[in-house]
mmCIF file of the N, C-alpha and C atoms, coordinates in Angstrom:
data_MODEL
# 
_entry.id   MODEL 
# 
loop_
_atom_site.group_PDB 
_atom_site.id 
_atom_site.type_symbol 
_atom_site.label_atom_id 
_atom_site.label_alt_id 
_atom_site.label_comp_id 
_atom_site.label_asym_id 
_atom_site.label_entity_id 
_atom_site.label_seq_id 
_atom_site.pdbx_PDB_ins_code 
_atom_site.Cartn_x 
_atom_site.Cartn_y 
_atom_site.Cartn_z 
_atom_site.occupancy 
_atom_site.B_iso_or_equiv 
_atom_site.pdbx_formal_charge 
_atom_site.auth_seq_id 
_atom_site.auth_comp_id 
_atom_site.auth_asym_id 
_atom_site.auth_atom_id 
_atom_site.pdbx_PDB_model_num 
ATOM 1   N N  . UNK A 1 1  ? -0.250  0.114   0.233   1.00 0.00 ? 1  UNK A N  1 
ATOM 2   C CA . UNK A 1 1  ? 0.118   -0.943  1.115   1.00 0.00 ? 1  UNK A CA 1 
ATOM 3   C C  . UNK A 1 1  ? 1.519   -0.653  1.667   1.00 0.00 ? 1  UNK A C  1 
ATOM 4   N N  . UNK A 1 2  ? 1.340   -0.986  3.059   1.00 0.00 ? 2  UNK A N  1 
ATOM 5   C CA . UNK A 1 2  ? 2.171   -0.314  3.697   1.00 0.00 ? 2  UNK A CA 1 
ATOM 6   C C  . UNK A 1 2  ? 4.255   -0.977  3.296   1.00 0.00 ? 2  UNK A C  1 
ATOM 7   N N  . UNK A 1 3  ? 4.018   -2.397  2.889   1.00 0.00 ? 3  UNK A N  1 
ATOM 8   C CA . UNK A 1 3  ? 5.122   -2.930  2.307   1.00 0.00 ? 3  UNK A CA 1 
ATOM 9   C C  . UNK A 1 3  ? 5.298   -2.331  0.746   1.00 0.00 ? 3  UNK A C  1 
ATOM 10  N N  . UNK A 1 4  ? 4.389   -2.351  -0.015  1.00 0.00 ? 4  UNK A N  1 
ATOM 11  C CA . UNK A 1 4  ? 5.324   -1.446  -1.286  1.00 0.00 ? 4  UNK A CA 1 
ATOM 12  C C  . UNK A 1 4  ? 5.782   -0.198  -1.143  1.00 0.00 ? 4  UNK A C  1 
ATOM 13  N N  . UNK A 1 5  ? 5.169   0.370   -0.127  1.00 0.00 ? 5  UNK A N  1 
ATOM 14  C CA . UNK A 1 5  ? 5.882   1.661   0.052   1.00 0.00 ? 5  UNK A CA 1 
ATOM 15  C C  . UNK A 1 5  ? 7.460   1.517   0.826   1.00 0.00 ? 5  UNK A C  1 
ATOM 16  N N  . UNK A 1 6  ? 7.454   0.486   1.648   1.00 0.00 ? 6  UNK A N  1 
ATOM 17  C CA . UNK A 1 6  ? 8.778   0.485   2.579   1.00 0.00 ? 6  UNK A CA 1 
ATOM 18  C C  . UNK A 1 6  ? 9.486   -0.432  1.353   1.00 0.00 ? 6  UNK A C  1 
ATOM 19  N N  . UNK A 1 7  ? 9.061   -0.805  0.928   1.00 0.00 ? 7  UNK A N  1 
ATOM 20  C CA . UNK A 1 7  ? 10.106  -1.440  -0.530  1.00 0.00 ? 7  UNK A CA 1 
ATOM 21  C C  . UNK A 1 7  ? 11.141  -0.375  -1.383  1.00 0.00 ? 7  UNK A C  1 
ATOM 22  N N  . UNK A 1 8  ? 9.853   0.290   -1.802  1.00 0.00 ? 8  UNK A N  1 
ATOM 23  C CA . UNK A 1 8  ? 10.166  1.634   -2.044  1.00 0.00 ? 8  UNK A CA 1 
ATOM 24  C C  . UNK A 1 8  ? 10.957  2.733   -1.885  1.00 0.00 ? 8  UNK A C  1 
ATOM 25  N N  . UNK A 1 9  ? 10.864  2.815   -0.439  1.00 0.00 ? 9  UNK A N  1 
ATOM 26  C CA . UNK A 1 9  ? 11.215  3.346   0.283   1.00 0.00 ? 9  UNK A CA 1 
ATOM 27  C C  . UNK A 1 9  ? 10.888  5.040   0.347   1.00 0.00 ? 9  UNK A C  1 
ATOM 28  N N  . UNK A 1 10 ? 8.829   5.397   0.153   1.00 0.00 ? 10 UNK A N  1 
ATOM 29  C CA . UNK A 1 10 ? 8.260   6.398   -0.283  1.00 0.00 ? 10 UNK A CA 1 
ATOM 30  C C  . UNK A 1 10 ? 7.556   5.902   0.894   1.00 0.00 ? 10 UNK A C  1 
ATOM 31  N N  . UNK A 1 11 ? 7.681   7.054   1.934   1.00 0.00 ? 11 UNK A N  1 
ATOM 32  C CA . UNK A 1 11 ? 7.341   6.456   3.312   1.00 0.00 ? 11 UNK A CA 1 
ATOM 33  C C  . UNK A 1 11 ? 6.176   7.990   3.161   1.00 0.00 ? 11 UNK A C  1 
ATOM 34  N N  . UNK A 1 12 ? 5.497   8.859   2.310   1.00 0.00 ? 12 UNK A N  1 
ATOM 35  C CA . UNK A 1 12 ? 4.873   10.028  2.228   1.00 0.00 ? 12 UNK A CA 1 
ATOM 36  C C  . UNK A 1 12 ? 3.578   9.597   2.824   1.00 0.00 ? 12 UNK A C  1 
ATOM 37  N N  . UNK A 1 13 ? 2.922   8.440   2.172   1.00 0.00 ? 13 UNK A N  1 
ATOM 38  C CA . UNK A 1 13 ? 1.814   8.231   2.240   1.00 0.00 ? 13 UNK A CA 1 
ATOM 39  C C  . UNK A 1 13 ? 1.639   7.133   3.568   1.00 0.00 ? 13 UNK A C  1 
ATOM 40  N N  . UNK A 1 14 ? 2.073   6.960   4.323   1.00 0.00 ? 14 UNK A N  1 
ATOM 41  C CA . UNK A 1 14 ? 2.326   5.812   5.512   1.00 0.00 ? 14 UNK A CA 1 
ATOM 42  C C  . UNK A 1 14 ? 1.565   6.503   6.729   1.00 0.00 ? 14 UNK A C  1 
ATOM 43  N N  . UNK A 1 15 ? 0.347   6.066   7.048   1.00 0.00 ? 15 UNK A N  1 
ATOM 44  C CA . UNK A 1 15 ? -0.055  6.798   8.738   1.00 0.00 ? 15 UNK A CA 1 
ATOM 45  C C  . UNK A 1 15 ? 0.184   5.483   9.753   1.00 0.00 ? 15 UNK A C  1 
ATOM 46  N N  . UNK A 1 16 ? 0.137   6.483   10.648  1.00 0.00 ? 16 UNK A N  1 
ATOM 47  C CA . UNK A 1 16 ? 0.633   5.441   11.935  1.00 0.00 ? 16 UNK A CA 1 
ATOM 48  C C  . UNK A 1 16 ? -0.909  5.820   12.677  1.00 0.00 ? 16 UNK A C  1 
ATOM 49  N N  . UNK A 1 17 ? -1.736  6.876   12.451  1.00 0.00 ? 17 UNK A N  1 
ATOM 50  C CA . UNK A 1 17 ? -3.006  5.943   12.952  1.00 0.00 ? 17 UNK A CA 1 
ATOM 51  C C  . UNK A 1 17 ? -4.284  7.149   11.744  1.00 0.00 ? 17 UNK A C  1 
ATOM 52  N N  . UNK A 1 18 ? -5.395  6.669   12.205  1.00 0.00 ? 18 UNK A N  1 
ATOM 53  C CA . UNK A 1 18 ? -6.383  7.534   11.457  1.00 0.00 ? 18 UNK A CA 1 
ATOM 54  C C  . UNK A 1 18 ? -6.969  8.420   10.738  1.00 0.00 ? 18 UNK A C  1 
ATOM 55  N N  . UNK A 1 19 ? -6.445  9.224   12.004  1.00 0.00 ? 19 UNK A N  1 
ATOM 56  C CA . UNK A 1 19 ? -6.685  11.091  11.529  1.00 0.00 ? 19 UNK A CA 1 
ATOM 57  C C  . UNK A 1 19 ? -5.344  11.687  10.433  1.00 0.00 ? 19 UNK A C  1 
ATOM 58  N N  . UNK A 1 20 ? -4.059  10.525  10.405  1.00 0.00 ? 20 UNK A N  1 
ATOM 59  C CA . UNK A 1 20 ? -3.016  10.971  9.957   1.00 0.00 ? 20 UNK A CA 1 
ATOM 60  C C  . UNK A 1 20 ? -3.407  10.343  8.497   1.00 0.00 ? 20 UNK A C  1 
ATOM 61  N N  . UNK A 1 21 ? -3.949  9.205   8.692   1.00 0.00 ? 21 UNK A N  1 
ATOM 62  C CA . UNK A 1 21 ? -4.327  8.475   7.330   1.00 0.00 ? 21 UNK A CA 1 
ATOM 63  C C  . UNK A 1 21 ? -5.499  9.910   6.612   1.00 0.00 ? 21 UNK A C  1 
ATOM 64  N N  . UNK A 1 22 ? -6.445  10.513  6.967   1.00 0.00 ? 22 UNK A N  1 
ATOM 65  C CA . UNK A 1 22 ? -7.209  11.456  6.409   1.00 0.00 ? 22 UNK A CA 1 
ATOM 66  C C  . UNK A 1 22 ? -6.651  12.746  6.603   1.00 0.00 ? 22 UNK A C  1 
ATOM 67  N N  . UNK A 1 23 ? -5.395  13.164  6.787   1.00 0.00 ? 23 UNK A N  1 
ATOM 68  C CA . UNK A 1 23 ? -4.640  14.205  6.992   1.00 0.00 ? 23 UNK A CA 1 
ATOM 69  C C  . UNK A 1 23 ? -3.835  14.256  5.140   1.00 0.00 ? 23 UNK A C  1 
ATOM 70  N N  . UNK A 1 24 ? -3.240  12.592  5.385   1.00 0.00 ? 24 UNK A N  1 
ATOM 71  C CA . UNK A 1 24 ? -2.657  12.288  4.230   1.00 0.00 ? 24 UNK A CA 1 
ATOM 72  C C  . UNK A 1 24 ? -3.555  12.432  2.840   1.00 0.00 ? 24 UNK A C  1 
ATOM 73  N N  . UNK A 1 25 ? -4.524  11.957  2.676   1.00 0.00 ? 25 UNK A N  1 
ATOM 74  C CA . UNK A 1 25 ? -5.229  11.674  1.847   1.00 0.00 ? 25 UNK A CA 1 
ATOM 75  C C  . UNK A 1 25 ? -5.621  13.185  1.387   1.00 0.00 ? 25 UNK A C  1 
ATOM 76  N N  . UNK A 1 26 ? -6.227  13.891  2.451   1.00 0.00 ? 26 UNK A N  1 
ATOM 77  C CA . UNK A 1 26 ? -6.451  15.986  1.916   1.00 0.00 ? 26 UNK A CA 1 
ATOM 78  C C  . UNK A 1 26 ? -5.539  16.220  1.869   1.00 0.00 ? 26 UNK A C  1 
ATOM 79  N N  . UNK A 1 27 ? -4.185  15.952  1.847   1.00 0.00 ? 27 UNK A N  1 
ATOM 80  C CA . UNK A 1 27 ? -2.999  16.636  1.298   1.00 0.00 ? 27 UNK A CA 1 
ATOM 81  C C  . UNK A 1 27 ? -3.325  16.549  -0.253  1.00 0.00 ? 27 UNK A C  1 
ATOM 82  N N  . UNK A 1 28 ? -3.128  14.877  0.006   1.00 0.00 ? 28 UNK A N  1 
ATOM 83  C CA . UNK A 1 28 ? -3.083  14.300  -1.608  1.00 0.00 ? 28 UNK A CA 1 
ATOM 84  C C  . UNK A 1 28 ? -3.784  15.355  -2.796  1.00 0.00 ? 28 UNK A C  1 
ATOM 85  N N  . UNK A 1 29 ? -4.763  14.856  -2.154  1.00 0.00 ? 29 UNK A N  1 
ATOM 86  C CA . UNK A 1 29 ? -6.067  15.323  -2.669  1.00 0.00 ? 29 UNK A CA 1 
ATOM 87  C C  . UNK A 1 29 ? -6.638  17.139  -3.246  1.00 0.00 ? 29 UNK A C  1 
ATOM 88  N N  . UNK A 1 30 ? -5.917  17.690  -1.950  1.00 0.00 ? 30 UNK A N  1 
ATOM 89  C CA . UNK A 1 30 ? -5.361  19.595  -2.269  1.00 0.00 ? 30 UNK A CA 1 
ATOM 90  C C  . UNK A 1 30 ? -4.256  20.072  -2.507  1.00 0.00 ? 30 UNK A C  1 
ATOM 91  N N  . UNK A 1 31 ? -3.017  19.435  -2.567  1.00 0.00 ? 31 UNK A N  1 
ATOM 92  C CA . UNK A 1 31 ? -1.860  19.652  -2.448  1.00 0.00 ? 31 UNK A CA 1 
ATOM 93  C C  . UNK A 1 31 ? -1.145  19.400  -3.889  1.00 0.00 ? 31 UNK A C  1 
ATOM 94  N N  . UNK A 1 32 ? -1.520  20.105  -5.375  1.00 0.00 ? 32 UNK A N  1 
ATOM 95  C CA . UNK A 1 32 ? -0.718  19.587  -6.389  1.00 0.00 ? 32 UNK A CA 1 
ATOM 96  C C  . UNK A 1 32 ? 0.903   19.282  -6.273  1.00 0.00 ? 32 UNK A C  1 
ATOM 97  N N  . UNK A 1 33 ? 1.178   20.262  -5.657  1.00 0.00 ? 33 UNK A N  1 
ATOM 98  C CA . UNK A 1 33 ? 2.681   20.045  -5.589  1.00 0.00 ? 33 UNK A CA 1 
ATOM 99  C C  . UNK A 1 33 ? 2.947   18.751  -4.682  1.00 0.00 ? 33 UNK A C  1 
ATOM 100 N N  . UNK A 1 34 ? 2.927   18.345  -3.607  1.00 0.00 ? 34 UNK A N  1 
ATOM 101 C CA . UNK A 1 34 ? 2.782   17.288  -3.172  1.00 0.00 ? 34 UNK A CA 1 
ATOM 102 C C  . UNK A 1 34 ? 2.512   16.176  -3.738  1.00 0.00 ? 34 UNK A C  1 
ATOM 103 N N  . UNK A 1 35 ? 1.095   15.682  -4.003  1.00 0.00 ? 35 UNK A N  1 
ATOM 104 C CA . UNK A 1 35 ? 0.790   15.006  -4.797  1.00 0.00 ? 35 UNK A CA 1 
ATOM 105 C C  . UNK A 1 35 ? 1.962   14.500  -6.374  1.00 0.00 ? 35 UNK A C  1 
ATOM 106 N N  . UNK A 1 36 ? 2.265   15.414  -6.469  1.00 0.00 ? 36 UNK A N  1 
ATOM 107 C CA . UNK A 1 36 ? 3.527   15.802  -7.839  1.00 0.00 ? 36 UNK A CA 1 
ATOM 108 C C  . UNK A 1 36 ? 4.638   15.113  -6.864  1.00 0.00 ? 36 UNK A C  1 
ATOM 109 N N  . UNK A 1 37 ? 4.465   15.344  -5.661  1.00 0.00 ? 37 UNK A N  1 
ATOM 110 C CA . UNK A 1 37 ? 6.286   14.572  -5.557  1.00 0.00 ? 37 UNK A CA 1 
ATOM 111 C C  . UNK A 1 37 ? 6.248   12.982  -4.897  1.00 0.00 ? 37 UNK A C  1 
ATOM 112 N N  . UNK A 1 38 ? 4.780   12.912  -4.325  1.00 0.00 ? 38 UNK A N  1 
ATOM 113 C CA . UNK A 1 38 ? 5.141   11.642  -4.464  1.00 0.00 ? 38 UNK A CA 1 
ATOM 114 C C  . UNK A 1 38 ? 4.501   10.852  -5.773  1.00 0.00 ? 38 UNK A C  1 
ATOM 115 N N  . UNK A 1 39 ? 4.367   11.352  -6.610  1.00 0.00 ? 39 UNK A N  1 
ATOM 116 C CA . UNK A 1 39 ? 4.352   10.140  -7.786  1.00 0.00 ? 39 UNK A CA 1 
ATOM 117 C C  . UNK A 1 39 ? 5.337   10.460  -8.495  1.00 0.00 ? 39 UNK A C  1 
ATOM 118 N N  . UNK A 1 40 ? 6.261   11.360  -8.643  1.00 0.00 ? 40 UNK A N  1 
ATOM 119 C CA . UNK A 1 40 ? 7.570   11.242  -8.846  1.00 0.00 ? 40 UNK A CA 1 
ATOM 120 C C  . UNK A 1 40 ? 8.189   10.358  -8.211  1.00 0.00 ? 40 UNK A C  1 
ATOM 121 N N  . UNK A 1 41 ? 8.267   10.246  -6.952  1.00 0.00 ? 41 UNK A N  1 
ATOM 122 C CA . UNK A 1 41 ? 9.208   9.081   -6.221  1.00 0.00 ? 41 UNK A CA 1 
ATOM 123 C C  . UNK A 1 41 ? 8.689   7.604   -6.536  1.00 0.00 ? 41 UNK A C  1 
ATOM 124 N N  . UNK A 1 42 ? 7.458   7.797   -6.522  1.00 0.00 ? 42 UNK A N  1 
ATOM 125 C CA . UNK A 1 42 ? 6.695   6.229   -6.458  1.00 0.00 ? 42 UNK A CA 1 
ATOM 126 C C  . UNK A 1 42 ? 7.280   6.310   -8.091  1.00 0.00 ? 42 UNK A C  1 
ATOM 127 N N  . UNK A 1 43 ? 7.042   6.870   -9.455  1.00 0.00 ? 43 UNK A N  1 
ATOM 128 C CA . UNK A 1 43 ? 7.625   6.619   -10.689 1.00 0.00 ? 43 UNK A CA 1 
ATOM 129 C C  . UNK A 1 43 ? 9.090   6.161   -10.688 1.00 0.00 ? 43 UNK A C  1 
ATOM 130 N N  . UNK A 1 44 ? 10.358  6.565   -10.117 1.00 0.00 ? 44 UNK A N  1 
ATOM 131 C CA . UNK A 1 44 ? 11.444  6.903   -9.381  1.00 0.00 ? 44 UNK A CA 1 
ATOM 132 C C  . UNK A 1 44 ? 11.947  5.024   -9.095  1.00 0.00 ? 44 UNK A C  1 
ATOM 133 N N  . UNK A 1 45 ? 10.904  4.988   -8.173  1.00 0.00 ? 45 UNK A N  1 
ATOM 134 C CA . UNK A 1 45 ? 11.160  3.768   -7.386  1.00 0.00 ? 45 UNK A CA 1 
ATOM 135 C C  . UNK A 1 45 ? 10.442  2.429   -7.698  1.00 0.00 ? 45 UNK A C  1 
ATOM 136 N N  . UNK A 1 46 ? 9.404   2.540   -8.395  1.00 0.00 ? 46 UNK A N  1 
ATOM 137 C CA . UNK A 1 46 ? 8.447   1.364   -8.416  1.00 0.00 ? 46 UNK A CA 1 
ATOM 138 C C  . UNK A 1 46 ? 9.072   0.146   -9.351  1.00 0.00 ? 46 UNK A C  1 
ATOM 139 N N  . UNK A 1 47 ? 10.503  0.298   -9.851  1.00 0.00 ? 47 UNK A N  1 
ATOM 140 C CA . UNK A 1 47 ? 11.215  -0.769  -10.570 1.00 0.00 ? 47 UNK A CA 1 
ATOM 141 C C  . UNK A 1 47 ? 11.627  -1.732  -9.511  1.00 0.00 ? 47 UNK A C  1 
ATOM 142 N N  . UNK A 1 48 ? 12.059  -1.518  -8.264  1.00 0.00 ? 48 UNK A N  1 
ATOM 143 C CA . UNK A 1 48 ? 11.954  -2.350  -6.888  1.00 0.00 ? 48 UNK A CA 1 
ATOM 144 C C  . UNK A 1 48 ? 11.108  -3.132  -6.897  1.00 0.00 ? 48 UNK A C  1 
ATOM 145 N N  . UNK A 1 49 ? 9.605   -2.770  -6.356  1.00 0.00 ? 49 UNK A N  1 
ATOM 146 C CA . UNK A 1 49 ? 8.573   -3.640  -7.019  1.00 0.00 ? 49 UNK A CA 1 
ATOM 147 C C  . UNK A 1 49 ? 8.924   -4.845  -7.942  1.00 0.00 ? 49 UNK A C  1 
ATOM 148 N N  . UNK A 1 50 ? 8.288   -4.311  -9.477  1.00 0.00 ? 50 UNK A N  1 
ATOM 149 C CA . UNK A 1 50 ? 8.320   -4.666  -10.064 1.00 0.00 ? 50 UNK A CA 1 
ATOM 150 C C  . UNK A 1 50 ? 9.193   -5.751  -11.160 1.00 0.00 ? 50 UNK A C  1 
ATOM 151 N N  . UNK A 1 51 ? 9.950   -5.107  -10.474 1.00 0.00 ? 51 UNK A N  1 
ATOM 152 C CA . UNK A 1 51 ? 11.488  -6.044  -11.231 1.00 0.00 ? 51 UNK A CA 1 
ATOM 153 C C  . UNK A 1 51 ? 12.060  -7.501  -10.561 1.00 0.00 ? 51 UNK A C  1 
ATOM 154 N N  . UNK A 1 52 ? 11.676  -7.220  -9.346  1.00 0.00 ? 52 UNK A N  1 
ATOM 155 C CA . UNK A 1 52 ? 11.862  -7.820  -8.092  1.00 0.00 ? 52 UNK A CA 1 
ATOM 156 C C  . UNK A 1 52 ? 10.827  -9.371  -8.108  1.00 0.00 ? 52 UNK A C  1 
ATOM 157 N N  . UNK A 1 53 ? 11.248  -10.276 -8.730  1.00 0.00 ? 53 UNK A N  1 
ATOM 158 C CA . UNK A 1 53 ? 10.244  -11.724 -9.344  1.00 0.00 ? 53 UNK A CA 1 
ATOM 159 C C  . UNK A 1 53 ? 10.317  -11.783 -7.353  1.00 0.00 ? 53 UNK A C  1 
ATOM 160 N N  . UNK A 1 54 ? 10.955  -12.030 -6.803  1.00 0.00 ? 54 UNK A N  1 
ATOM 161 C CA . UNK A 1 54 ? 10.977  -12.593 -5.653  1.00 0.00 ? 54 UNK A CA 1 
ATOM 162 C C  . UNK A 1 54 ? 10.076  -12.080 -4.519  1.00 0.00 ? 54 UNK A C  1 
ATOM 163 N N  . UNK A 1 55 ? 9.874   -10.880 -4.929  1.00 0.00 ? 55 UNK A N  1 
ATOM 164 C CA . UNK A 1 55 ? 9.275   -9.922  -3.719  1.00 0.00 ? 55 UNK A CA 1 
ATOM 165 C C  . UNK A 1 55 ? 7.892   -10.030 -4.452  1.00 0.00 ? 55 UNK A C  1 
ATOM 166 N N  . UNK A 1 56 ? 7.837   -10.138 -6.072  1.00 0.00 ? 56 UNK A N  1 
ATOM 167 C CA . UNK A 1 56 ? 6.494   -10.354 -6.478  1.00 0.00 ? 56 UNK A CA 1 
ATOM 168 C C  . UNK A 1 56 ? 5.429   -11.794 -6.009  1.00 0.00 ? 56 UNK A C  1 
ATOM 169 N N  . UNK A 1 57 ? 6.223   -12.563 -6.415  1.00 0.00 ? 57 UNK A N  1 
ATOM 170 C CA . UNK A 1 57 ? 5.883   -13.885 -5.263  1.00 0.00 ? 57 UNK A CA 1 
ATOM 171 C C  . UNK A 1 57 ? 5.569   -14.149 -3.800  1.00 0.00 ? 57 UNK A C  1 
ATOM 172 N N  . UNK A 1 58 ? 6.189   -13.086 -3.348  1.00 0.00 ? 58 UNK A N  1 
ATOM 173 C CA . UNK A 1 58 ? 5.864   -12.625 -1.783  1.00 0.00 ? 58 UNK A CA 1 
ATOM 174 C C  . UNK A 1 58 ? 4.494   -12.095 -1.851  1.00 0.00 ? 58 UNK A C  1 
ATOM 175 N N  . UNK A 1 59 ? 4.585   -11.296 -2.479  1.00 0.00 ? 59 UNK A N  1 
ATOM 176 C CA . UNK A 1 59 ? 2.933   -10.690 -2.499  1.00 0.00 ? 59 UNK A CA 1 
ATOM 177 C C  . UNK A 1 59 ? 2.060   -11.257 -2.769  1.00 0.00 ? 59 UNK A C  1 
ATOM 178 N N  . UNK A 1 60 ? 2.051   -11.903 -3.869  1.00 0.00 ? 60 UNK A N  1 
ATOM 179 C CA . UNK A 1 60 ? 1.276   -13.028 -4.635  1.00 0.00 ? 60 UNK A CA 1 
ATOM 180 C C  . UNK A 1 60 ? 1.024   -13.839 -3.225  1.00 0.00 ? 60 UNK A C  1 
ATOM 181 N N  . UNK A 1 61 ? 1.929   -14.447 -2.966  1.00 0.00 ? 61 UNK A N  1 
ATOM 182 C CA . UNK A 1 61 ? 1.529   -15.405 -1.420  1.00 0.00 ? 61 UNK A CA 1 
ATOM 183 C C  . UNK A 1 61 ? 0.642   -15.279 -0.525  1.00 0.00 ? 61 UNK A C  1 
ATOM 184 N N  . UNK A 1 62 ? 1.055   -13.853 -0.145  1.00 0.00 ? 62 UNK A N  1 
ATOM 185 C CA . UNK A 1 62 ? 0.203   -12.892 1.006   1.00 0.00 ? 62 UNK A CA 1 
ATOM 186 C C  . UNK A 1 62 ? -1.042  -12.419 0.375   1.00 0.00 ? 62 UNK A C  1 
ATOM 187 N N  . UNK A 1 63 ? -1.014  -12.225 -1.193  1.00 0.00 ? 63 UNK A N  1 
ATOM 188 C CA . UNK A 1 63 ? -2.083  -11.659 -0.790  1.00 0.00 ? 63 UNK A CA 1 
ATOM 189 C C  . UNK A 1 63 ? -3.537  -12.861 -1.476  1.00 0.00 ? 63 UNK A C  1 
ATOM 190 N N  . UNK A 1 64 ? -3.125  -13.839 -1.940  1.00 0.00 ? 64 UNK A N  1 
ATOM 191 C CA . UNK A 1 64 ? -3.731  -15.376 -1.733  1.00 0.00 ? 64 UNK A CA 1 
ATOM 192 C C  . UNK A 1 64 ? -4.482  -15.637 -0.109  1.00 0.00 ? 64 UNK A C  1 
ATOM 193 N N  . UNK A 1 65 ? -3.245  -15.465 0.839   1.00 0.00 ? 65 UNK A N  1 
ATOM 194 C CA . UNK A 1 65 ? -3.543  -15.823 2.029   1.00 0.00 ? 65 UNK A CA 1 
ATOM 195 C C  . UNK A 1 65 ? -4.314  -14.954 2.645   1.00 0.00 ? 65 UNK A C  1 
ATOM 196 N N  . UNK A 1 66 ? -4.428  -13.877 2.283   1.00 0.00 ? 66 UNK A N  1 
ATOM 197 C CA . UNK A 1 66 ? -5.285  -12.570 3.308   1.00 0.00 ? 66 UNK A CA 1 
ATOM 198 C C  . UNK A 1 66 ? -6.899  -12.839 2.309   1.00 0.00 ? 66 UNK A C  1 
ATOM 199 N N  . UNK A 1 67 ? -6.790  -12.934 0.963   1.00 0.00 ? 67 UNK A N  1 
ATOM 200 C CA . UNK A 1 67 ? -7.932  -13.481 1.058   1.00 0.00 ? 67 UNK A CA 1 
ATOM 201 C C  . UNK A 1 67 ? -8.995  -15.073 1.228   1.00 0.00 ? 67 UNK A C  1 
ATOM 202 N N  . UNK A 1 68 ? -7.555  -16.152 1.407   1.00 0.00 ? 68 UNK A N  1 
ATOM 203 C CA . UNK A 1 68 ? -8.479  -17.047 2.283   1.00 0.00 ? 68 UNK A CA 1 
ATOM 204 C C  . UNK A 1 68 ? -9.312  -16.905 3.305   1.00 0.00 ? 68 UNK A C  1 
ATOM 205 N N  . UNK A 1 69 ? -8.217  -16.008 3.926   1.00 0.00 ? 69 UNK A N  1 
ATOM 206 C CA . UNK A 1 69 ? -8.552  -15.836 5.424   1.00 0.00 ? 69 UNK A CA 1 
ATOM 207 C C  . UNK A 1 69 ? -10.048 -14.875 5.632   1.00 0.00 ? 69 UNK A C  1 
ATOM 208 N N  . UNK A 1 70 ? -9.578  -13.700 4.833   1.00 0.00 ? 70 UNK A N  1 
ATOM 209 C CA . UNK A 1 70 ? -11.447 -12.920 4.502   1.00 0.00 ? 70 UNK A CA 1 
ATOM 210 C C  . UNK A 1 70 ? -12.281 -14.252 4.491   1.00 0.00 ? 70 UNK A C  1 
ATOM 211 N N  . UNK A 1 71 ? -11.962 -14.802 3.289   1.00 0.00 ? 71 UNK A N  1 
ATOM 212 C CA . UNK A 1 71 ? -13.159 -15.432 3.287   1.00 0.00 ? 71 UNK A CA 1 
ATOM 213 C C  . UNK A 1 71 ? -13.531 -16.915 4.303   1.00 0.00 ? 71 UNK A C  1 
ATOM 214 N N  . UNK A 1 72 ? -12.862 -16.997 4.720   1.00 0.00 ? 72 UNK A N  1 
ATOM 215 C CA . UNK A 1 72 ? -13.263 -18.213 5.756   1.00 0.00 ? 72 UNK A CA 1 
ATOM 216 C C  . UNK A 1 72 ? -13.885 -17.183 6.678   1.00 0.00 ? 72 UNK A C  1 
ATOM 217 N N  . UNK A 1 73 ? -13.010 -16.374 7.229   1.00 0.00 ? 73 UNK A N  1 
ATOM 218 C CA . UNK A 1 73 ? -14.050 -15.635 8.719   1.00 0.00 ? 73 UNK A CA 1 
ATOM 219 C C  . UNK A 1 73 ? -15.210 -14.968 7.854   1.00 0.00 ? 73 UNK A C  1 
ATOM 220 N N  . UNK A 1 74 ? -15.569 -14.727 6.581   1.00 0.00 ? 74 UNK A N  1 
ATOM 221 C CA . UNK A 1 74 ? -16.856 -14.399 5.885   1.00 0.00 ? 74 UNK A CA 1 
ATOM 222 C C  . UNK A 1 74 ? -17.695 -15.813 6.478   1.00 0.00 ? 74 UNK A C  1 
ATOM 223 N N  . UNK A 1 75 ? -17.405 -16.742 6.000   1.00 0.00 ? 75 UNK A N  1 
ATOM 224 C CA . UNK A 1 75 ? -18.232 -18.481 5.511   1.00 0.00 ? 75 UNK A CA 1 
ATOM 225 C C  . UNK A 1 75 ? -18.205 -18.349 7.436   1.00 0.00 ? 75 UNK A C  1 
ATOM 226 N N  . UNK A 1 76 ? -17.341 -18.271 8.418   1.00 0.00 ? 76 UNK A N  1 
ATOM 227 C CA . UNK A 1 76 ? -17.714 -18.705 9.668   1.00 0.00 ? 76 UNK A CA 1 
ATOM 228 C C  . UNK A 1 76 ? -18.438 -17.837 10.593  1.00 0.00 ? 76 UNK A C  1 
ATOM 229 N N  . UNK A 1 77 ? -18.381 -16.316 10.303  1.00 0.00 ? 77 UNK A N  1 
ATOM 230 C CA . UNK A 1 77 ? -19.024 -15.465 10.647  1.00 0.00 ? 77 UNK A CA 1 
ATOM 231 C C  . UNK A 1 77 ? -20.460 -14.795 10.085  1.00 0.00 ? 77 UNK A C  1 
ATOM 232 N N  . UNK A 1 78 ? -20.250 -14.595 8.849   1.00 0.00 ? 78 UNK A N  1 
ATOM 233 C CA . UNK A 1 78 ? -21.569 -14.188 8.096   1.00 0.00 ? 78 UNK A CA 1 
ATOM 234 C C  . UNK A 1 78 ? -20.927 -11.819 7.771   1.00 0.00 ? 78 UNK A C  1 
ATOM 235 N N  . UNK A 1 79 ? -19.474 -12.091 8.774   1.00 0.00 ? 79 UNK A N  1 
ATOM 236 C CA . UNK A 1 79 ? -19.211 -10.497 8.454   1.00 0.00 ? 79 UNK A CA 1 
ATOM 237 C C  . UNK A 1 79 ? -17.893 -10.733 8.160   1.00 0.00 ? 79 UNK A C  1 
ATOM 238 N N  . UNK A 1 80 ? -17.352 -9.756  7.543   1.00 0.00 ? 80 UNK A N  1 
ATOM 239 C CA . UNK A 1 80 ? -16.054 -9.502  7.765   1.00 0.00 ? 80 UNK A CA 1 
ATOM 240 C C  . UNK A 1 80 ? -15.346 -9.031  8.739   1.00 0.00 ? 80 UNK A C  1 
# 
């Protein structure tokens, strides 16, 4: 999610559209060394997150609200 990473500030895994999102992912995915540095950083950094009661509550909020919202346009649509 594109906010724990800018929390973070582990901007590795972030696409700005599609093909970059599945560019990222076969890195991940073939790239040990890579892969190795960003979970070093995400290990590094994820006390931001976590430590962070305030920003945890933020999420908690949002992510309450993103699934009301699924599910009402589920109940008014019949799709997502």
């Amino acid at each position: 999610m594109y906010a724990l990473y800018r929390k973070m500030n582990v901007m590795d895994c972030v696409a700005s559209y599609y093909e970059e999102y599945v560019e990222i992912a076969l890195k991940l995915g073939s790239e040990p060394a890579f892969r190795e540095s960003v979970k070093t950083k995400i290990l590094a950094s994820n006390h931001l997150i976590f430590e962070d009661m305030e920003f945890v509550r933020e999420m908690a909020v949002f992510m309450e609200s993103a699934v009301k919202a699924a599910r009402d346009r589920l109940d008014r649509t019949g799709s997502p």
